[in-house]
Residue frames relative to the residue before (quaternion, step in Angstrom):
aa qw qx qy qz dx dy dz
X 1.0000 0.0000 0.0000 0.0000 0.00 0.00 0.00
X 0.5974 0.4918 -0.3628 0.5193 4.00 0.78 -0.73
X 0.6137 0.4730 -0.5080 0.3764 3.35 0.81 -0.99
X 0.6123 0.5626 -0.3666 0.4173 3.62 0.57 -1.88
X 0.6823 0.4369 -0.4209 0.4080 4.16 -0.03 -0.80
X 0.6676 0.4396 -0.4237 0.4262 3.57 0.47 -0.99
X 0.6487 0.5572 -0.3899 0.3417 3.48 0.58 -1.07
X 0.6832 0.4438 -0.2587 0.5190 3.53 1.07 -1.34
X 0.7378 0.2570 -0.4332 0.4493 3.91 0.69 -0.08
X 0.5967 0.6378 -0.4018 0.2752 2.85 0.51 -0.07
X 0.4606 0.6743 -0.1914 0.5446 2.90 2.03 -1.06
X 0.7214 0.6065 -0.1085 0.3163 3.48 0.28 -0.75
X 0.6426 0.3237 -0.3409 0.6051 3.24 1.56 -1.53
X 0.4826 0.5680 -0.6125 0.2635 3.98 0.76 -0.88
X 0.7143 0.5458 -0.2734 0.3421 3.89 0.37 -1.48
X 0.7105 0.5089 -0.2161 0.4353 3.39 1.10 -0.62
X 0.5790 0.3406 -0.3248 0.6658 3.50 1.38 -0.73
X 0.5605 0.4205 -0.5094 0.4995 4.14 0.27 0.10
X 0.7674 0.4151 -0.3315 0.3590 3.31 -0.18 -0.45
X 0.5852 0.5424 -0.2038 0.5672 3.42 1.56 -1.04
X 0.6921 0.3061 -0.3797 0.5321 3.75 0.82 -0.48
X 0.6704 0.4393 -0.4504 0.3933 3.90 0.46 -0.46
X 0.5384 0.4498 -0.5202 0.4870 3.75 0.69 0.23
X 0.4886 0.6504 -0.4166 0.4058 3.22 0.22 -1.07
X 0.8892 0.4070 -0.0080 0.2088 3.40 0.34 -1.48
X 0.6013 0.4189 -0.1756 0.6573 2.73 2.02 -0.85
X 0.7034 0.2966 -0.4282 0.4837 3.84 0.87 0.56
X 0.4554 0.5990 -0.4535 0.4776 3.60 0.99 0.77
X 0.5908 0.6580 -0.1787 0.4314 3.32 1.69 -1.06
X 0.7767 0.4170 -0.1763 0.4380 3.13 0.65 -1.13
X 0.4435 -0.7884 0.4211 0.0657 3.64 -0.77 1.00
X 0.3728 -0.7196 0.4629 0.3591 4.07 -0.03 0.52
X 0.8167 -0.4667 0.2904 0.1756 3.30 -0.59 1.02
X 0.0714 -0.8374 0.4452 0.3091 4.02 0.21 -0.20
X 0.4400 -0.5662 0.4462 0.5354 3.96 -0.78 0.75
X 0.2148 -0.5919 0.7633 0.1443 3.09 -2.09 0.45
X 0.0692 -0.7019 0.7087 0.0182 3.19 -1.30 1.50
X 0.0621 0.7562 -0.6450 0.0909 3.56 -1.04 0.71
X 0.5772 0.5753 -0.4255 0.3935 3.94 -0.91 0.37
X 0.6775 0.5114 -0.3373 0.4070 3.42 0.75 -0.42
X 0.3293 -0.6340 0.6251 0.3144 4.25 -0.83 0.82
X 0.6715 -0.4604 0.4956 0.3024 3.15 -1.83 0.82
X 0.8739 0.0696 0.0434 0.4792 3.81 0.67 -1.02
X 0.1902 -0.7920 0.5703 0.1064 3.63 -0.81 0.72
X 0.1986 -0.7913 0.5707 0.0929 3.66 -1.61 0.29
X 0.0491 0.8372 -0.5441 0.0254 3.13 0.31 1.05
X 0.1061 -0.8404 0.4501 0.2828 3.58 -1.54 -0.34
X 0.7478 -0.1932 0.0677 0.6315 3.66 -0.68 0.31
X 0.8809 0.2166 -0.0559 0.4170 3.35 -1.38 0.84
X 0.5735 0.6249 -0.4260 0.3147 3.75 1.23 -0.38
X 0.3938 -0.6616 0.6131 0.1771 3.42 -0.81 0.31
X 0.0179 -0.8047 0.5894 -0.0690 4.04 -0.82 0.60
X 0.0653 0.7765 -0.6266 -0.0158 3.67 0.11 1.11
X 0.2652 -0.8306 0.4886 -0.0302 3.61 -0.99 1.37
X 0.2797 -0.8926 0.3269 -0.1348 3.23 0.15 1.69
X 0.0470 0.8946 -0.4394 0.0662 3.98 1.33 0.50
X 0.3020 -0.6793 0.6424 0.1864 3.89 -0.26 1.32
X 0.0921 -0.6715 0.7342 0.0393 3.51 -1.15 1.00
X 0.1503 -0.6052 0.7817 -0.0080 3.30 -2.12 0.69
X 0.8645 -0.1163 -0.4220 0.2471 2.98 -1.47 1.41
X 0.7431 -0.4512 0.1263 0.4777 3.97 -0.31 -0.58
X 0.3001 -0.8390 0.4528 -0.0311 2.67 -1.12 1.44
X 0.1676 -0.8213 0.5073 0.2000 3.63 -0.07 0.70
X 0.8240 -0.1802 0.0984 0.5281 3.90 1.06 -0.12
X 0.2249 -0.7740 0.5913 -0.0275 3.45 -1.22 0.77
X 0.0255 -0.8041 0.5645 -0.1848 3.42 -0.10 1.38
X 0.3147 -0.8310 0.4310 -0.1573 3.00 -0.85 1.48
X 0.1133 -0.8858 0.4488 -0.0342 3.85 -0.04 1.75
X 0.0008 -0.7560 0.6504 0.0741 3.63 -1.04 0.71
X 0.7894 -0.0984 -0.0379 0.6047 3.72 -0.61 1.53
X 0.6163 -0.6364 0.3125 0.3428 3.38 0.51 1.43
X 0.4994 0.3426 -0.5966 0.5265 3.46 0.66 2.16
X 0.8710 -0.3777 0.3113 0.0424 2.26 -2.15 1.11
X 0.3353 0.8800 -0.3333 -0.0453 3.84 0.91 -0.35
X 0.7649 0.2574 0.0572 0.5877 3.71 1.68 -0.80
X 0.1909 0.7231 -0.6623 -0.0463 3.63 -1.14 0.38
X 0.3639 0.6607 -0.5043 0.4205 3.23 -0.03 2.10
X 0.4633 -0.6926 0.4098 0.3711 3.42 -1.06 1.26
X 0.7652 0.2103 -0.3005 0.5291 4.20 1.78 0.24
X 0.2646 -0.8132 0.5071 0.1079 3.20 -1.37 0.70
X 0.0527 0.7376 -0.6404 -0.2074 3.70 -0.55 0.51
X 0.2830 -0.6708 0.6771 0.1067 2.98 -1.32 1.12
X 0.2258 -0.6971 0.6763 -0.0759 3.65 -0.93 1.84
X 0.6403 0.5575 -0.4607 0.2588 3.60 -0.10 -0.37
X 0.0626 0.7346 -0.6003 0.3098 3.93 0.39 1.51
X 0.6330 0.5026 -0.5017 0.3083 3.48 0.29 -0.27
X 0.6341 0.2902 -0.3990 0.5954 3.97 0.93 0.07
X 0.2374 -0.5730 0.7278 0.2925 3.07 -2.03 -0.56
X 0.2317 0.5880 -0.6730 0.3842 3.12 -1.39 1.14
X 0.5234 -0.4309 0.6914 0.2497 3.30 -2.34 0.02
X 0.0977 0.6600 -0.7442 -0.0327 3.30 -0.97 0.67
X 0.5778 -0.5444 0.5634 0.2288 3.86 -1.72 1.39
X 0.0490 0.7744 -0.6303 0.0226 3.79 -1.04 0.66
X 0.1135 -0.7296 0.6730 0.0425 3.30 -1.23 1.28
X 0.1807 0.7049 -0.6820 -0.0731 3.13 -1.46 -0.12
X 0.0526 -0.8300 0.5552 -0.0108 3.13 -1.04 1.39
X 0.2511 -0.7570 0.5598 0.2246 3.89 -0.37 0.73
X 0.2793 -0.7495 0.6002 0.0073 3.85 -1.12 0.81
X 0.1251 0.7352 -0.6632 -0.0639 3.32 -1.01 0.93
X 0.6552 -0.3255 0.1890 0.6550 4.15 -0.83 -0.36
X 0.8427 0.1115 -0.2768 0.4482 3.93 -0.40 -0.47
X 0.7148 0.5079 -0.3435 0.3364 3.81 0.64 -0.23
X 0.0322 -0.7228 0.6819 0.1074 3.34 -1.65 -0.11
X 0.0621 -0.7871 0.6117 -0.0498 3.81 -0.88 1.19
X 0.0146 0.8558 -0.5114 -0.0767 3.44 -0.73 0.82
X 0.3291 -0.7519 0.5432 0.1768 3.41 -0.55 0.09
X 0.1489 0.7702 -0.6194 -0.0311 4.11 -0.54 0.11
X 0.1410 -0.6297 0.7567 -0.1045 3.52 -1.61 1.33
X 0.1649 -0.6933 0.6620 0.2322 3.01 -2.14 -0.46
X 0.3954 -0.6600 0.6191 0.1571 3.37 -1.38 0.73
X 0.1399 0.7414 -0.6555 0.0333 3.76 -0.59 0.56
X 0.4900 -0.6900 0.5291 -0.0615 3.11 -1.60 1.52
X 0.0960 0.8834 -0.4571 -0.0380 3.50 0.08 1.08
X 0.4094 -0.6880 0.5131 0.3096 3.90 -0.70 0.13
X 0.1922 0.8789 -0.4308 0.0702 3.61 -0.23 0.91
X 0.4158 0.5943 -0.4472 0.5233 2.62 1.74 1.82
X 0.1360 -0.7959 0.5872 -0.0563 3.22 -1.04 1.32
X 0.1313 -0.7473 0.6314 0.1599 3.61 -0.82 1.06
X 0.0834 -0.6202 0.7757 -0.0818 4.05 -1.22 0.26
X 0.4640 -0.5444 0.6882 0.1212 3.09 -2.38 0.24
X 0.5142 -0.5328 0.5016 0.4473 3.67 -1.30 0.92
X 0.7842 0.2274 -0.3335 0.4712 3.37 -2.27 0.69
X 0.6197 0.6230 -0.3512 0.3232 3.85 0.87 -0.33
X 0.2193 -0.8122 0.4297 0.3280 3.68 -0.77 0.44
X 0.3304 -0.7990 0.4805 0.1468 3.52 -0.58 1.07
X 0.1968 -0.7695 0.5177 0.3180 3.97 -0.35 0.01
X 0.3854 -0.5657 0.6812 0.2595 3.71 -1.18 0.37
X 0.0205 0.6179 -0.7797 0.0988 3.25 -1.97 0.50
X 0.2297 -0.7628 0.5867 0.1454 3.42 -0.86 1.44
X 0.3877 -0.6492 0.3710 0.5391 3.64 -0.86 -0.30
X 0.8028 -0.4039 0.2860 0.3325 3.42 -1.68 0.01
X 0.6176 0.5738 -0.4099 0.3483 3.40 1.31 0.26
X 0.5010 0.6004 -0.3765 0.4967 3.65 1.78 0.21
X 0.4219 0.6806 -0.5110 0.3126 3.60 1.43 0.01
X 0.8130 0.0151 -0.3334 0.4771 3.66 -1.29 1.73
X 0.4001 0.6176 -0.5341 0.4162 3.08 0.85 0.76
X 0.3401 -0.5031 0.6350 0.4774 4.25 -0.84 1.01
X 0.3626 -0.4536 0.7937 0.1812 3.58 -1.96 0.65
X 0.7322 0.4383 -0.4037 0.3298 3.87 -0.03 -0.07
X 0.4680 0.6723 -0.2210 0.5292 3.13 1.89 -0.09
X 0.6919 0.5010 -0.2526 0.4544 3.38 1.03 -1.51
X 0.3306 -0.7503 0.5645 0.0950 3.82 -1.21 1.14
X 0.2219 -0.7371 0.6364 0.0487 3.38 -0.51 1.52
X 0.1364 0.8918 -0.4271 0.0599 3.39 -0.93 0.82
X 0.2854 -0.7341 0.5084 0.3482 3.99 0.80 1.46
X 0.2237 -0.7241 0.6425 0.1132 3.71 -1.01 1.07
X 0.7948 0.0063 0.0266 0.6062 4.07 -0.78 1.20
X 0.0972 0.8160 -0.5419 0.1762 3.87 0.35 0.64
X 0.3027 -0.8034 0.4844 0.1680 3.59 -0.10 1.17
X 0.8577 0.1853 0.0448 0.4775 3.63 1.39 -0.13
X 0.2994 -0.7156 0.5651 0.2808 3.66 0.16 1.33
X 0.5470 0.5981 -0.5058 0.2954 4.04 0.16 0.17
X 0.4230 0.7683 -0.3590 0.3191 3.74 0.75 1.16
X 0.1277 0.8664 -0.4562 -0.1579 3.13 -0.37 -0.33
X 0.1148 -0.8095 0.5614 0.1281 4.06 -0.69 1.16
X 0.3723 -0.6801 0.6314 -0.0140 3.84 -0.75 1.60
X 0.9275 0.2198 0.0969 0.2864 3.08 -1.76 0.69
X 0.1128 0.9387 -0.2724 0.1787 2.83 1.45 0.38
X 0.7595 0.3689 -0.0283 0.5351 3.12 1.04 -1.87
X 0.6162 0.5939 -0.3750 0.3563 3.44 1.25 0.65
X 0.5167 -0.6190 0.3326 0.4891 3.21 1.76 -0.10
X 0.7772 0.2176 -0.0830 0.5846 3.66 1.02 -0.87
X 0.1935 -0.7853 0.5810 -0.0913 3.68 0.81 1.56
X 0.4256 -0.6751 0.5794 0.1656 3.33 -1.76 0.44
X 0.0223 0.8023 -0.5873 -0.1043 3.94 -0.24 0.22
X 0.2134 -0.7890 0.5757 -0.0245 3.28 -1.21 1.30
X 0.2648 0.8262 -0.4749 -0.1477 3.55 -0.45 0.02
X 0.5949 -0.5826 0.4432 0.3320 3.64 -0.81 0.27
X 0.8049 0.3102 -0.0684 0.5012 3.78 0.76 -1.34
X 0.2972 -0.7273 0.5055 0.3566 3.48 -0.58 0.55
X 0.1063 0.7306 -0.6433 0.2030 3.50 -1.72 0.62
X 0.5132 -0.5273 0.6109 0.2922 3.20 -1.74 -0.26
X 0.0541 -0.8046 0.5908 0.0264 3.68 -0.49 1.55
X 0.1787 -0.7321 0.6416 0.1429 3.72 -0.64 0.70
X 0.2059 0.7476 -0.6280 0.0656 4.16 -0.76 0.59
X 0.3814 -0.8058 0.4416 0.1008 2.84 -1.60 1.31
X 0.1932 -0.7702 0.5778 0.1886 3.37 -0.64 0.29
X 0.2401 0.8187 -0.5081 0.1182 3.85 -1.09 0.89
X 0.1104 0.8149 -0.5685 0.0243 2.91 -1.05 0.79
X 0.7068 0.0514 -0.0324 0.7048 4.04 -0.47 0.99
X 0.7712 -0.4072 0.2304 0.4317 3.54 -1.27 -0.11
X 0.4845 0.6057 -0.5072 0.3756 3.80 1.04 0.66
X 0.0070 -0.7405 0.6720 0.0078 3.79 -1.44 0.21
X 0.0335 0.7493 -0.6548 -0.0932 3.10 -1.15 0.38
X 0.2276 -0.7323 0.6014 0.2240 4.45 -0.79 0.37
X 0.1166 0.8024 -0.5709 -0.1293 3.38 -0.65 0.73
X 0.3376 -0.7405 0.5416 0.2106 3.54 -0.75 0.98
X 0.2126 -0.7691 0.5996 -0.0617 3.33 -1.06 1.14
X 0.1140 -0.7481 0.6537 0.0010 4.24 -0.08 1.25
X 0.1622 -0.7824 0.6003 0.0347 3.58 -0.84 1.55
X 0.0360 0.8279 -0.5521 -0.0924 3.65 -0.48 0.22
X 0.7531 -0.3069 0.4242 0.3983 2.83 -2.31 0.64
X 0.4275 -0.7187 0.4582 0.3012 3.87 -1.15 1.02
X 0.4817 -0.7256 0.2697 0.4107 4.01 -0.57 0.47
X 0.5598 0.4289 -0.3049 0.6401 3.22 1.70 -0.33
X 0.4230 -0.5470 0.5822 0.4276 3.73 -1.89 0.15
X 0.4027 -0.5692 0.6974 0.1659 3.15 -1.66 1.16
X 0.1701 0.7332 -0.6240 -0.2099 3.29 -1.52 0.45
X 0.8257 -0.3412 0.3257 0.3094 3.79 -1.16 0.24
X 0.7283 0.4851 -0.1628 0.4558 3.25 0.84 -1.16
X 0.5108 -0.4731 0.5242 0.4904 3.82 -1.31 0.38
X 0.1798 -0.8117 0.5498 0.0807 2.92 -1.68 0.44
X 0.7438 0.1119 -0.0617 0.6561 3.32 1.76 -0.15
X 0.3718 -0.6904 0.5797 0.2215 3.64 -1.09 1.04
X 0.0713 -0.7332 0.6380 0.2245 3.68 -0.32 0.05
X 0.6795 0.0319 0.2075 0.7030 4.44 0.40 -0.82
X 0.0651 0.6146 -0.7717 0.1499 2.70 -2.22 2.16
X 0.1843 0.8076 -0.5397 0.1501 2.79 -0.47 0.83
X 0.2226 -0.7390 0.6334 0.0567 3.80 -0.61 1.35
X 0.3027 -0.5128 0.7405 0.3116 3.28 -1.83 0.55
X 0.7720 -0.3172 0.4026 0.3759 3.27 -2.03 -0.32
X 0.4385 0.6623 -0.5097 0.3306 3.24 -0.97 0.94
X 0.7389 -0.4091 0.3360 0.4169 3.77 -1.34 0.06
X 0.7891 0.3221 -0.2815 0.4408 3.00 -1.21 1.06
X 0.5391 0.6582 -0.3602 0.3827 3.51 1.23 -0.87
X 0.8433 0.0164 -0.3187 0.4325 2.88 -1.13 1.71
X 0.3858 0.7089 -0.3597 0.4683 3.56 1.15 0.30
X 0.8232 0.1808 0.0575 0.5352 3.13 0.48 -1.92
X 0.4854 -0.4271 -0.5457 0.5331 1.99 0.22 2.07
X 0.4357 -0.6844 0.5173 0.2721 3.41 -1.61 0.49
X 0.3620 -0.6887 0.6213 0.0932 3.21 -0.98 1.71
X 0.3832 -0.6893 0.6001 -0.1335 2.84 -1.69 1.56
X 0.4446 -0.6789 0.4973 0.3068 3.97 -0.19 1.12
X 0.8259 0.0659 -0.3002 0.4727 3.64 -1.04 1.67
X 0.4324 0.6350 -0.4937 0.4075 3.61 1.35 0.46
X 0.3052 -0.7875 0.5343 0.0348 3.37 -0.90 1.80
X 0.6590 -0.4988 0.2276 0.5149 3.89 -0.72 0.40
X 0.5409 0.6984 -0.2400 0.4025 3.04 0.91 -0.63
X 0.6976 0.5569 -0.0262 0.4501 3.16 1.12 -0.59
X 0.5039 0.6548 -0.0171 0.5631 2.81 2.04 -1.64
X 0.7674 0.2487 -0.1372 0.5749 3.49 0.85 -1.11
X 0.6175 0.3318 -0.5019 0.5066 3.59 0.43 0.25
X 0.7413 0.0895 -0.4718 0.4689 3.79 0.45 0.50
X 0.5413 0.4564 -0.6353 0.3084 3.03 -0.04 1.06
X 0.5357 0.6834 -0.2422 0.4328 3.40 1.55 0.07
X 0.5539 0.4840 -0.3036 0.6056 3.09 1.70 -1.04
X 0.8003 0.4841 -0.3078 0.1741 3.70 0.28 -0.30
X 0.6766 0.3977 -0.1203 0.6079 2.95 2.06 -0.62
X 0.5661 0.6715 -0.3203 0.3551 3.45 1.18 -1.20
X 0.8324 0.2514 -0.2089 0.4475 3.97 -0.73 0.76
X 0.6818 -0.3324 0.3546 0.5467 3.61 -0.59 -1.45
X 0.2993 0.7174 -0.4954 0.3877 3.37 1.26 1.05
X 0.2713 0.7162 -0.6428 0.0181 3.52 -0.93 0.79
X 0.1528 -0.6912 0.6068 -0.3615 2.77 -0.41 2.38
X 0.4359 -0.6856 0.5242 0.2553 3.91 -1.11 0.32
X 0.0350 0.7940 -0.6068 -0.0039 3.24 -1.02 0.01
X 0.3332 -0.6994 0.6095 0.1681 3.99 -0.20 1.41
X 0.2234 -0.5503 0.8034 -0.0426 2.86 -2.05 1.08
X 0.6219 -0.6249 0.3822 0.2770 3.93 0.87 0.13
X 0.6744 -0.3056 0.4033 0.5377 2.83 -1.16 -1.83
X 0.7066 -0.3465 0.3270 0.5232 3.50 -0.91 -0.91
X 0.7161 0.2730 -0.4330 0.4746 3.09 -1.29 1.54
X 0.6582 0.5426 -0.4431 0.2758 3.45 0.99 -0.07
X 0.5653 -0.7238 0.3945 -0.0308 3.72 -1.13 0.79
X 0.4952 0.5913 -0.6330 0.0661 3.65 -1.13 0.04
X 0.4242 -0.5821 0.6870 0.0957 3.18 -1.56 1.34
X 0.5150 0.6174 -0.5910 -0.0665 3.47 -1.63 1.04
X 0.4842 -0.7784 0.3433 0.2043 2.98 -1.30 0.47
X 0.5711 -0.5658 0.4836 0.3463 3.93 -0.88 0.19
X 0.3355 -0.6561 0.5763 0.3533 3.94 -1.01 -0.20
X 0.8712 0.0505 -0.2402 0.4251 3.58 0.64 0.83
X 0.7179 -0.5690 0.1467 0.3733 3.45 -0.66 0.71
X 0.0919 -0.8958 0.3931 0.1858 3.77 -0.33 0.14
X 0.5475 -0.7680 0.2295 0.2403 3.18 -0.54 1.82
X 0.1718 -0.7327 0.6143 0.2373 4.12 -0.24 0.37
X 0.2329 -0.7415 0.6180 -0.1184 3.58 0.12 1.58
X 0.2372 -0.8086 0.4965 0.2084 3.73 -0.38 1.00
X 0.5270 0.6494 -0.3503 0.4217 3.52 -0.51 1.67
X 0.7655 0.5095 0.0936 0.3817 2.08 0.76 -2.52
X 0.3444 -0.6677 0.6181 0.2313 3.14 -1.49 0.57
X 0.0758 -0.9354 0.3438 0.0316 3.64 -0.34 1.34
X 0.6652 -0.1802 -0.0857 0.7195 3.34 1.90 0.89
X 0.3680 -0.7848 0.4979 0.0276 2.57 -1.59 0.98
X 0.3228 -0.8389 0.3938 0.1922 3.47 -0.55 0.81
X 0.2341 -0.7320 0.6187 0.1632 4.46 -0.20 0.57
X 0.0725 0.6393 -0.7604 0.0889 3.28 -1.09 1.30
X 0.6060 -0.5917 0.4864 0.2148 3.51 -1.44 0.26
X 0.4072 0.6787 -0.5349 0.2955 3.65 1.12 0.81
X 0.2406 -0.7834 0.5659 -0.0901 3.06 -0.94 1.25
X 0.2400 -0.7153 0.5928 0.2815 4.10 -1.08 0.25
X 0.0047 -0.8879 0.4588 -0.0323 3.62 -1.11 0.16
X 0.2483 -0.7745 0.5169 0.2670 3.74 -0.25 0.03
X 0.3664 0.7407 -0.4706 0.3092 3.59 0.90 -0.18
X 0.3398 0.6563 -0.5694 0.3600 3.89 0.28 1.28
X 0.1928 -0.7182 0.5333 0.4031 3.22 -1.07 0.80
X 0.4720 0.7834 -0.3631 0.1778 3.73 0.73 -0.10
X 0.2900 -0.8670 0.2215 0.3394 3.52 0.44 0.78
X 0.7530 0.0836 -0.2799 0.5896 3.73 -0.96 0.95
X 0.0663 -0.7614 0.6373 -0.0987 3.72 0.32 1.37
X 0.5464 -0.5904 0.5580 0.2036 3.00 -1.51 0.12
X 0.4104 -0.6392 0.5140 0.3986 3.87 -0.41 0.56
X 0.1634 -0.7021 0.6910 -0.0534 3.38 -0.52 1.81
X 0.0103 0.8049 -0.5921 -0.0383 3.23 -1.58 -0.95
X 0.4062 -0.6931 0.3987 0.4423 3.76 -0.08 0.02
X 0.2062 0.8114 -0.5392 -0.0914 3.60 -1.01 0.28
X 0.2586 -0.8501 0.4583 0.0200 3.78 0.07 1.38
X 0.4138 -0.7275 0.5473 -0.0047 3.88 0.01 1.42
X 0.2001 0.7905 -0.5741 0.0738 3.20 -0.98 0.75
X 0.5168 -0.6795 0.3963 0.3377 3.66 -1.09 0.66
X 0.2393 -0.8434 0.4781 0.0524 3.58 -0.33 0.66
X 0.0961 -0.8528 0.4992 -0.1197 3.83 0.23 1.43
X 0.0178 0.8132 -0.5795 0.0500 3.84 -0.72 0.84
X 0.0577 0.8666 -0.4953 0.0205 3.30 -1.06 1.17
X 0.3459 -0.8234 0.3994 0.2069 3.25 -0.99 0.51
X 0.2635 -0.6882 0.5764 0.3533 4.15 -0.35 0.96
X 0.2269 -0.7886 0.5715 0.0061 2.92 -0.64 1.62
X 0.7015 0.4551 -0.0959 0.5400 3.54 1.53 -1.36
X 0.6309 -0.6716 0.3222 0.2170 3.33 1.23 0.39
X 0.5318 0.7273 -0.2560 0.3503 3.18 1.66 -0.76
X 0.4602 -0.6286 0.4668 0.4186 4.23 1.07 -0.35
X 0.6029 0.6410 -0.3394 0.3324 3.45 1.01 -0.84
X 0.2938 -0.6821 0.6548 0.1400 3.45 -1.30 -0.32
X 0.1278 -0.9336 0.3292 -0.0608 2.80 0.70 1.74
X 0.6669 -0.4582 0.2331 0.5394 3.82 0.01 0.18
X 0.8132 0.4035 -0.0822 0.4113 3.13 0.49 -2.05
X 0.8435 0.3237 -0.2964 0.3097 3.35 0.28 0.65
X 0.2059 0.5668 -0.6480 0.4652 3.72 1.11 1.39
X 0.3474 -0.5351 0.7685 0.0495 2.84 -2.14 1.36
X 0.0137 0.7854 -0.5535 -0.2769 3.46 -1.05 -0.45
X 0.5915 -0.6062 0.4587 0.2687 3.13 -1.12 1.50
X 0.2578 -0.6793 0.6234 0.2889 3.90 -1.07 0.82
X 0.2135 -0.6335 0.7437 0.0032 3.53 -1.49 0.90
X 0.8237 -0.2232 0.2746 0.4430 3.07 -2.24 -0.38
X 0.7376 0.3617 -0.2873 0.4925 3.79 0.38 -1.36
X 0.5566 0.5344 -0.5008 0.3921 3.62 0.13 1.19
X 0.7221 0.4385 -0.3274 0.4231 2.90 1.32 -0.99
X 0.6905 -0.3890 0.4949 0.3562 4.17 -1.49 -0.50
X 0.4312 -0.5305 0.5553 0.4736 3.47 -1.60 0.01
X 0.5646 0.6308 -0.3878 0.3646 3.36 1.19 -0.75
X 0.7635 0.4017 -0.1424 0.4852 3.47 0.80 -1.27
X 0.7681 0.2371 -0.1350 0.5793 3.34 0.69 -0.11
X 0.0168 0.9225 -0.3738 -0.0946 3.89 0.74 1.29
X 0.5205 0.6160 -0.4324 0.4032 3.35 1.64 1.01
X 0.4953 0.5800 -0.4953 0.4159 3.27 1.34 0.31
X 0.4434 -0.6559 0.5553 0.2546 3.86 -1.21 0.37
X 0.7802 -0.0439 -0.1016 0.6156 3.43 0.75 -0.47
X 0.6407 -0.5283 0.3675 0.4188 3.65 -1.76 0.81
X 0.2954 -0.6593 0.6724 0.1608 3.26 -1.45 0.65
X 0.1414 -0.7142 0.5904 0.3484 3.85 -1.14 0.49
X 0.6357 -0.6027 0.4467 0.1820 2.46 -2.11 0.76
X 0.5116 -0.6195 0.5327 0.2658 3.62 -1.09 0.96
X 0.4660 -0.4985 0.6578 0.3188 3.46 -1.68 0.90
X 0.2200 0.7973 -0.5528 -0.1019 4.20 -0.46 0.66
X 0.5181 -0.4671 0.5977 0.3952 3.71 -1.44 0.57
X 0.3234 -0.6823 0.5876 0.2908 3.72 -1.84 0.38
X 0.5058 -0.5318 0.6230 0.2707 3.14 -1.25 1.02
X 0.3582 0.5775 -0.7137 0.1698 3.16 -0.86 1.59
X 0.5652 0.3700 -0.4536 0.5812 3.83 -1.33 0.24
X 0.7106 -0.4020 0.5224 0.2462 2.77 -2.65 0.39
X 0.1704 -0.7852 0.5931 0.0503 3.59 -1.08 0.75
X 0.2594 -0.7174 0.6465 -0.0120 3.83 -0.66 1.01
């Protein structure tokens, strides 16, 4: 019987120190979790002066979270605001969260855009969004002058993503850009122009009358006078603070000129005015006439120097709708129907 007990205790401690060494072992085995960081985009857009506070959702234990910009040291916090806006540029970002056996890092970028733009009044200015509207439709994206000290503006081109912004008065223009939960503020400094602008035409480019009244008169052609010629007196007559005539004939006749700076199409607004020689009168020999008078129509064509080039290039005259656009129906002072022209819309800045 002693023998049998020893055997059974003896049994026993063997099972007990097995059982005591395989724990032992199977918590040496087992490894602490690693931190999980997650929330953060691969790339940011900021602009001058933005501010960017950076907010990484962590998951199991974390003993600290230390934060690198261009492989320095800059933070040891589970948040970061990132303040450096005063350059532009990419700056490299790490962040790596630490516990006793682990390490987790995370890497992004921060890019700095300028989305201030300075320009002169009457002057077109382009827009540029930053790079964080990229696959976004741009015809989608809402441009919007934000507190505008003056309805004297004008935003082009909108639905291309790279709009035009015009403004008559100088100032400080602030305009948003948005679309879905994106935005961007660009700040826009208008100034006094460096040359003097004036009102008036300043340059015939092409005159040419058809047949009709006045022709050669206004201005009076002169045997061996070449077109060229033609338009510098027709220039002398209108050009500046001249208000002098100049015949266009019959139908089909012409003169092209331009101004010496761009002129804003302000939606509303009357943005120049043209002088023609229509006049009222009783002078009928027909007794009890009607108060007549002369009034001479004309097609009216606006264009912008998109290419920069001074010219007046074919492909770019709008034409302004008038009376001979409209119906007898629409328009129930006409006597007989008028057809309607095929017309381009007058959109964008015109020069």
């Amino acid at each position: 019987m002693k023998t049998i007990h020893k055997i059974l205790f003896s049994t026993g401690c063997i099972a007990a120190m097995l059982l005591f060494a395989t724990g032992c072992t199977e918590k040496a085995d087992l490894p602490e979790p690693a931190p999980i960081l997650s929330g953060l985009e691969p790339e940011y857009f900021l602009t001058v002066n933005d501010k960017l506070t950076l907010s990484p959702k962590v998951g199991n234990r974390i003993d600290s979270i230390v934060w690198w910009i261009d492989g320095q040291r800059v933070a040891n916090a589970l948040t970061y605001t990132f303040d450096r806006t005063a350059q532009t540029g990419t700056y490299r970002m790490l962040v790596r969260a630490y516990n006793e056996d682990n390490i987790t890092q995370q890497a992004f970028s921060i890019t700095i855009e300028d989305l201030s733009f300075r320009g002169f009044v009457n002057t077109v200015i382009p827009l540029e969004i930053s790079k964080k509207f990229e696959g976004k439709d741009p015809a989608k994206i809402v441009w919007e002058v934000m507190e505008p000290q003056t309805t004297h503006y004008r935003i082009a081109l909108s639905e291309t993503g790279t709009p035009l912004f015009c403004a008559i008065k100088p100032g400080l223009y602030k305009i948003k850009a948005a679309i879905d939960d994106l935005s961007d503020v660009i700040s826009i400094r208008v100034l006094f122009s460096e040359r003097m602008q004036t009102p008036y035409i300043s340059k015939v480019f092409h005159y040419l009358p058809a047949p009709g009244q006045f022709v050669n008169k206004l201005p009076k052609y002169e045997d061996g006078d070449t077109q060229e010629v033609m338009n510098l007196k027709a220039e002398a007559l209108i050009a500046g603070e001249k208000n002098e005539l100049v015949t266009l004939g019959g139908w089909g006749g012409c003169i092209v000129f331009g101004f010496d700076h761009t002129i804003v199409n302000v939606a509303g607004k009357r943005d120049f005015r043209i002088l023609g020689n229509a006049f009222g009168a009783n002078a009928n020999p027909r007794p009890d006439p009607p108060f007549g008078g002369s009034c001479e129509p004309g097609i009216i064509m606006v264009a912008y120097d998109k290419n920069k080039n001074g010219k007046p290039d074919e492909d770019e005259w709008y034409e302004i709708r008038g009376s001979g656009n409209m119906t007898a129906e629409a328009n129930p002072g006409t006597k007989s129907p008028k057809t309607k022209a095929k017309m381009l819309p007058l959109t964008g800045i015109t020069k």
